[in-house]
GUBA-386470 format. One record per residue (C-alpha): x, z, y negated. Coordinates in nm, 4 decimals, padded with zeros to 6 digits. Layout:
<rs>
R         px         pz         py
R          X          Z          Y
...
</rs>
This chain:
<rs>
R         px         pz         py
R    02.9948    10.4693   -03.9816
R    02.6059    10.3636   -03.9971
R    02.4294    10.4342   -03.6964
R    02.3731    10.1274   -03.5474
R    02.7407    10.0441   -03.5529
R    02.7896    10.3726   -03.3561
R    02.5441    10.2232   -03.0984
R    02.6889    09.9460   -03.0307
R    02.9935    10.1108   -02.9993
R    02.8433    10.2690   -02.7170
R    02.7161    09.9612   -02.5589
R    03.0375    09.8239   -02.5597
R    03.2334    10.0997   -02.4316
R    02.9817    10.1280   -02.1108
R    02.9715    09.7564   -02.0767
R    03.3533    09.7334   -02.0061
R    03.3123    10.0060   -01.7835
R    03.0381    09.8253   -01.5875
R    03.2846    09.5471   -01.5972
R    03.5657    09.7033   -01.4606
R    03.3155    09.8747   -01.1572
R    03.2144    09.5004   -01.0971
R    03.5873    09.3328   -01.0627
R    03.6926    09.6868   -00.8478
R    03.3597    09.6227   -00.6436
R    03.4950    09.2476   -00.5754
R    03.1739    09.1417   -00.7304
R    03.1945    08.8571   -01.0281
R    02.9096    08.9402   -01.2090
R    03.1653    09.1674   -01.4060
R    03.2099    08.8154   -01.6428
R    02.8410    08.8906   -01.7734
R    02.9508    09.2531   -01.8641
R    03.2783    09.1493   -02.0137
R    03.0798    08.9038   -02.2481
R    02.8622    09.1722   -02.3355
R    03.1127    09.3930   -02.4356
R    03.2780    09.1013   -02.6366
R    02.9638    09.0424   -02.8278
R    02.8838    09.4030   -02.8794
R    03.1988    09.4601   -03.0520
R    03.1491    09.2090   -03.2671
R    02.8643    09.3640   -03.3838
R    03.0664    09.6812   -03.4133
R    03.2918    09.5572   -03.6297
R    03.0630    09.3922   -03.8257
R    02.7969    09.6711   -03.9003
R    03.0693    09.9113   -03.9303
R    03.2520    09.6523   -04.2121
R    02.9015    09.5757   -04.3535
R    02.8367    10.0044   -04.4042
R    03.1706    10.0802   -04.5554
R    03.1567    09.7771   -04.8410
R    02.7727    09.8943   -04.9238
R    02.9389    10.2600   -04.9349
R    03.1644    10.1617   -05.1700
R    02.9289    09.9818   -05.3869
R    03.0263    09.6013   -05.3566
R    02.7267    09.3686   -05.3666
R    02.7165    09.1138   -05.1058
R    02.5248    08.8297   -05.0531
</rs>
């Protein structure tokens, strides 16, 4: 897994738990936190896909 997939692994993982501190905390700024952690696994997924096809040699454009 390349590095910056493992980051924003991270990010995501502490985002949702920001999120769920938010809803438990009765506050709704928790929906900013859930987005982030939408969007940062995306990006997971993404660089993580991205790393394994350049691993196994494919070319992409």
């Amino acid at each position: 897994m390349p590095r910056i997939a493992l980051y924003t692994l991270i990010v995501c993982l502490l985002a949702v738990a920001a999120a769920v501190v938010s809803f438990v905390q009765g506050s709704w700024l928790g929906i900013v936190w859930v987005l982030l952690a939408g969007l940062s696994s995306n990006m997971t997924w993404y660089y993580a896909k991205r790393g394994k096809t350049a691993r196994n040699g494919s070319v992409t454009s």
